[in-house]
BAVORO-29358 format. One record per residue (C-alpha): residue number from 1; x, y, z. Coordinates in pm, whole numbers. Each point is the difference from the previous one (the first is absolute). Example, Ala and Ser with C-alpha at 12.3 -4.5 7.8 and 13.67 -1.06 7.14 Angstrom:
{tornu->1&px->1230&py->-450&pz->780};
{tornu->2&px->137&py->344&pz->-66};
! end
This chain:
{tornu->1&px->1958&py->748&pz->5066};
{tornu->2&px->238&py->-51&pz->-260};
{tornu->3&px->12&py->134&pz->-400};
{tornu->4&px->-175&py->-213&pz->-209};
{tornu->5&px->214&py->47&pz->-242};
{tornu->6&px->-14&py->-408&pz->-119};
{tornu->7&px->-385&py->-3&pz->-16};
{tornu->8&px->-6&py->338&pz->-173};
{tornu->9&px->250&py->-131&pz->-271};
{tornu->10&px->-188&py->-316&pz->-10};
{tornu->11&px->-360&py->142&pz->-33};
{tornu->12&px->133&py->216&pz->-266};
{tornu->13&px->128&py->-221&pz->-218};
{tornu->14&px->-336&py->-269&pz->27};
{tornu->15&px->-222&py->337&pz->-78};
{tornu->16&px->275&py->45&pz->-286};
{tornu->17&px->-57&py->-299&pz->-150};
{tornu->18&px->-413&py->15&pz->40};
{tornu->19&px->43&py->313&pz->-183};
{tornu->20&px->212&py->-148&pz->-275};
{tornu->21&px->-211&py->-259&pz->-58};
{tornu->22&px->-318&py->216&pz->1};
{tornu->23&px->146&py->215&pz->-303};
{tornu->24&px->119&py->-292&pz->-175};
{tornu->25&px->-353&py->-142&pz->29};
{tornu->26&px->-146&py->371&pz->-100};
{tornu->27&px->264&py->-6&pz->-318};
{tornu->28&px->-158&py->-393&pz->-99};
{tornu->29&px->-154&py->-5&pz->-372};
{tornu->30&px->-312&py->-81&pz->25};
{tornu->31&px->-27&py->-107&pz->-354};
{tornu->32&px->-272&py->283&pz->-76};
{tornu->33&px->152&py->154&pz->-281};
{tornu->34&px->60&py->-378&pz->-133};
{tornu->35&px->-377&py->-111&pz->96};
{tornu->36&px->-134&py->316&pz->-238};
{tornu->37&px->245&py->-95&pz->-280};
{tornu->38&px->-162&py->-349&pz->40};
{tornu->39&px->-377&py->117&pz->8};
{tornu->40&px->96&py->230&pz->-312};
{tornu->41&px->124&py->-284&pz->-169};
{tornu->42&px->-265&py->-235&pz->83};
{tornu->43&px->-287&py->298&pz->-162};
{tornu->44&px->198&py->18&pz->-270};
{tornu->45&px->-24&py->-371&pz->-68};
{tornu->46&px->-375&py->34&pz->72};
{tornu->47&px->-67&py->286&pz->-268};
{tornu->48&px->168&py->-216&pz->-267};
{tornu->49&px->-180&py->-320&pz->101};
{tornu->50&px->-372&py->228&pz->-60};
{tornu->51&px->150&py->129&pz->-290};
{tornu->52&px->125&py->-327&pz->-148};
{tornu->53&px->-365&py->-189&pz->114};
{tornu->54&px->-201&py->330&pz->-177};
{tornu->55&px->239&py->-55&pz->-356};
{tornu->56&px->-52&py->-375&pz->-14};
{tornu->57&px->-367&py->32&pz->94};
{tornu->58&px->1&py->298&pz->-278};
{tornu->59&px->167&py->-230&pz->-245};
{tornu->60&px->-245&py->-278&pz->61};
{tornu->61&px->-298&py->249&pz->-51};
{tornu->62&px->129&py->125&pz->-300};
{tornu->63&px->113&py->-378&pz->-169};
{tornu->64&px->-386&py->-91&pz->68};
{tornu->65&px->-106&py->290&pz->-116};
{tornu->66&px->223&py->-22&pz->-350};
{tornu->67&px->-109&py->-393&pz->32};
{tornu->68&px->-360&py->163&pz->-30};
{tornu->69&px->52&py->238&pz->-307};
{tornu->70&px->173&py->-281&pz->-151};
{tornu->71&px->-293&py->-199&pz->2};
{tornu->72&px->-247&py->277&pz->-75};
{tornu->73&px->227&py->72&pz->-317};
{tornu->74&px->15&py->-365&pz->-106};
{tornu->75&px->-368&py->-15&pz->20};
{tornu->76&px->-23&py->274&pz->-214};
{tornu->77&px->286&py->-69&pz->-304};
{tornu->78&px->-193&py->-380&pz->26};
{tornu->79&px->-334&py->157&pz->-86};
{tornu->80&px->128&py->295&pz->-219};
{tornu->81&px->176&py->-324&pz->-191};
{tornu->82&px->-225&py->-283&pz->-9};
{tornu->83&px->-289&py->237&pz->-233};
{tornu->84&px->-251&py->-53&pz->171};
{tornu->85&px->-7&py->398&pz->23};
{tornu->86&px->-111&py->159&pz->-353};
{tornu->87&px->-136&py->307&pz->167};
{tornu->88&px->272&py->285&pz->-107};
{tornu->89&px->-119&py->199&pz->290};
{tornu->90&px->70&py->-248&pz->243};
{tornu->91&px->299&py->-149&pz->-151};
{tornu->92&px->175&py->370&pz->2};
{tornu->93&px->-113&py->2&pz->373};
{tornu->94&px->190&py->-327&pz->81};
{tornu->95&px->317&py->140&pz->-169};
{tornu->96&px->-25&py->292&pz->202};
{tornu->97&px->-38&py->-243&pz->285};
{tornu->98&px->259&py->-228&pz->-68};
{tornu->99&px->215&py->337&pz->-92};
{tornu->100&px->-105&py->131&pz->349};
{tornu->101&px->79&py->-318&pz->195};
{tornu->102&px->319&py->0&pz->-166};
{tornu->103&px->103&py->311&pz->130};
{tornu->104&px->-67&py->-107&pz->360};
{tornu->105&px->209&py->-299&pz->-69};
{tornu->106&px->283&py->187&pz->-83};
{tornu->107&px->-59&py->250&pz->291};
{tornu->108&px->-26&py->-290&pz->268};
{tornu->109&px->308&py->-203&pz->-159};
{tornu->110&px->216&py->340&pz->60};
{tornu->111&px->-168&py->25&pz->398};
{tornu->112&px->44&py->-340&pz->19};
{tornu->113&px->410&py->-4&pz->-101};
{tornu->114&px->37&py->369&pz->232};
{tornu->115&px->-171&py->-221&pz->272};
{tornu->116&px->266&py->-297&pz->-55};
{tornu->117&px->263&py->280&pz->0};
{tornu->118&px->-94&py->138&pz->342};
{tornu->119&px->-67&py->-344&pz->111};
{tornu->120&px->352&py->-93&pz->-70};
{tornu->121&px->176&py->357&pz->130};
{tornu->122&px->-208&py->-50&pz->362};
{tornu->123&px->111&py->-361&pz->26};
{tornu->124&px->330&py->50&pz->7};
{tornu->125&px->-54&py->354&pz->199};
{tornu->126&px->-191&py->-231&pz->225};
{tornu->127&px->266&py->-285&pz->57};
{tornu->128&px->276&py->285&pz->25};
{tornu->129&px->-230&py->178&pz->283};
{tornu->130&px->-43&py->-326&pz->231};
{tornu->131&px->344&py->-65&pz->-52};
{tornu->132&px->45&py->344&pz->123};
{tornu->133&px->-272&py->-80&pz->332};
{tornu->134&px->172&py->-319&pz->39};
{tornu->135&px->326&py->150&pz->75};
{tornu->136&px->-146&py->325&pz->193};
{tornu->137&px->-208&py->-275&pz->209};
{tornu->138&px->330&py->-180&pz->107};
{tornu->139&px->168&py->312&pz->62};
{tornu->140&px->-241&py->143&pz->246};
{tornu->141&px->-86&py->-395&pz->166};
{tornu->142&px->400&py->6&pz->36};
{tornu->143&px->-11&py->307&pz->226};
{tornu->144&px->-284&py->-69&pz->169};
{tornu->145&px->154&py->-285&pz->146};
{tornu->146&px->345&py->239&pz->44};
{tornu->147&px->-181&py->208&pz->172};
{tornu->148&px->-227&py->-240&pz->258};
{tornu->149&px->311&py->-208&pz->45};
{tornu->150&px->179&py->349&pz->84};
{tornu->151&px->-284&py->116&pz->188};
{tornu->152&px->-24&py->-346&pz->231};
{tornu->153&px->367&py->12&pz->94};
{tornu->154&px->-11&py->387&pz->126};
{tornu->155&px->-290&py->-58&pz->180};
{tornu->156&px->128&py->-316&pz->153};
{tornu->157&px->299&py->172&pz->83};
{tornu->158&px->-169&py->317&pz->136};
{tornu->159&px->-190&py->-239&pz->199};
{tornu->160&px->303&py->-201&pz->174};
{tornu->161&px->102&py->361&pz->60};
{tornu->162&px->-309&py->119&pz->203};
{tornu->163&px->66&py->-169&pz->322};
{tornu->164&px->392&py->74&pz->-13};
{tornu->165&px->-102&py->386&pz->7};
{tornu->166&px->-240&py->-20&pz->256};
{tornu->167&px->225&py->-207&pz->232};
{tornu->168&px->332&py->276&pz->-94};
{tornu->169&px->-258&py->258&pz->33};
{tornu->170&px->-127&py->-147&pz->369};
{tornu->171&px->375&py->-19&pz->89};
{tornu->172&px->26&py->439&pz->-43};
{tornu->173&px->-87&py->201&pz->329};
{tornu->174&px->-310&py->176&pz->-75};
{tornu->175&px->98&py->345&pz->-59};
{tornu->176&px->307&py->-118&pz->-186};
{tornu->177&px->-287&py->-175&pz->-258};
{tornu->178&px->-202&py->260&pz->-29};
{tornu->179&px->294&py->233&pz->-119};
{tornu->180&px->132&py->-224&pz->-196};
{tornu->181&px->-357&py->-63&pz->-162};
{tornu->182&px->-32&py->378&pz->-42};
{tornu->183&px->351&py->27&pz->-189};
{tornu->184&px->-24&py->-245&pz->-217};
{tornu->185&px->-391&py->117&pz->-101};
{tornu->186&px->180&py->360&pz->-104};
{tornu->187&px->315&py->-143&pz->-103};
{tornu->188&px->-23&py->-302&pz->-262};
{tornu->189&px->-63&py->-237&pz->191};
{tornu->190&px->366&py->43&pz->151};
{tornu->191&px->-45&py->107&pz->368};
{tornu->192&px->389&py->-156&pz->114};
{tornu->193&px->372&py->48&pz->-188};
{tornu->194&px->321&py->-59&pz->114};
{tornu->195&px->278&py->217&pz->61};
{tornu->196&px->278&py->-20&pz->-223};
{tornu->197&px->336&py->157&pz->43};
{tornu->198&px->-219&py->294&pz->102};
{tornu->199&px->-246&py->-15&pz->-303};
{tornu->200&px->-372&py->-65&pz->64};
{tornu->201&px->-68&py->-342&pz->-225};
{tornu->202&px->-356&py->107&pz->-113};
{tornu->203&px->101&py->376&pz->-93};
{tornu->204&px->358&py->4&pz->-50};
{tornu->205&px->46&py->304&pz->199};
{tornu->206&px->287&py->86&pz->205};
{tornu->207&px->-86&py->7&pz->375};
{tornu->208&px->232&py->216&pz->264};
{tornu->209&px->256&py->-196&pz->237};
{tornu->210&px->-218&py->-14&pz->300};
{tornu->211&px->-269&py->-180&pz->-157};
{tornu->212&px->236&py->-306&pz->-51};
{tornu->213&px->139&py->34&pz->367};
{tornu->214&px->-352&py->-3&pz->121};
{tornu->215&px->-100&py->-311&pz->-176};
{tornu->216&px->293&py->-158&pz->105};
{tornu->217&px->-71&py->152&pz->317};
{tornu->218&px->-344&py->-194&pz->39};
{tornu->219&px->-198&py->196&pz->252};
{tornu->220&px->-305&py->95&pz->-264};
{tornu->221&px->-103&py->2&pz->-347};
{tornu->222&px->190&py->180&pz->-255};
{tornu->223&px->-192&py->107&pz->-309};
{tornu->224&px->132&py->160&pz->-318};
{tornu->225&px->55&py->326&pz->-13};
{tornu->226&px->-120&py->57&pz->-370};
{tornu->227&px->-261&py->-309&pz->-37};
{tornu->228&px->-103&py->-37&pz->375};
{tornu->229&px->18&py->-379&pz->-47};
{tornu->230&px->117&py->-223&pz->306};
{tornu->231&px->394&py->-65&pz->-38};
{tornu->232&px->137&py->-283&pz->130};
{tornu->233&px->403&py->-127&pz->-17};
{tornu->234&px->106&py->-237&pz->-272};
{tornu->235&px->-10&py->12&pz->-367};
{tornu->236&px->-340&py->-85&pz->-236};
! end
């Protein structure tokens, strides 16, 4: 039986390239890092929406509750001011009243103007923060796509691949395979290099004169010295 050297070289380089493409589709951004930037982005937006929804309903609370006092105190000046009321007793207790309901006023106007104040700061925090999601959302979508389209193409080429392999692994003498398969499980994934100018491909080592007679020669496998790897004639 002749050296496979041919179907060695050939099976080589098809495992070569299934092992190329595997790493390239092991080195393929996922767009995780990008998805978590998104998410972030996205709670971010959501605290400032609750935020934003408890200040307005804050502010309307506190405008009916001012809306109230106002009326109460109105109610009040009217009766202190129409005399009706001779009773000093209870007209000092209306002033106090009045005096008292003024001093709510003046409380609720400054919550009411600190409420306007955030309201204003956590709209524009809010509008800078979905511009912020927007952006992070289209960055990870982007990739996502990268990374399926990526993804399809390795695994349709890995696919066209699978029957090539099997059909230059079918074409190897049994115990030929299985040493091959046993090299290139220690070695790589490189089980076959050629000799070159006396140089082993794979390891770059210098091998002695008789190994390149003896692959010239032809009568049986010669393996590297250093690496152990099948050598066969030609240059990689």
């Amino acid at each position: 039986m002749p050296l496979q050297f041919e179907e060695l070289w050939n099976l080589q380089q098809i495992d070569s390239e299934i092992y190329r493409l595997k790493r390239e589709r092991s080195r393929l951004d996922d767009g995780a890092a990008l998805r978590q930037s998104f998410e972030a982005a996205a709670r971010a937006v959501e605290a400032l929406e609750t935020r934003l929804r408890k200040l307005r309903a804050d502010l309307a609370d506190a405008e009916l509750e001012l809306k109230r006092i106002e009326g109460k105190k109105a109610d009040f000046e009217r009766r202190l001011y129409e005399g009706k009321t001779t009773n000093p007793k209870e007209l000092t207790a209306m002033e106090q009243e009045i005096a008292m309901l003024g001093r709510q006023r003046g409380r609720l106007d400054e919550s009411i103007l600190t409420l306007m104040d955030s309201i204003e700061t956590t709209s524009t925090e809010l509008a800078v923060a979905t511009a912020r999601r927007g952006a992070a959302e289209t960055g990870w979508r982007e990739q996502d796509e990268r990374y399926r389209r990526e993804t399809a193409r390795i695994e349709a080429d890995l696919a066209a691949l699978g029957p090539r392999r099997d059909a230059a692994a079918k074409a190897l003498e049994p115990p030929t395979l299985a040493r091959y398969e046993s090299l290139r499980s220690r070695l790589f994934n490189v089980a076959v290099a050629h000799l070159v100018d006396s140089r082993c491909s794979a390891c770059h080592m210098n091998m002695a004169s008789g190994i390149a007679r003896k692959l010239q020669e032809g009568q049986s496998y010669t393996y590297c010295e250093n690496c152990t790897r099948f050598l066969v004639p030609g240059e990689g």
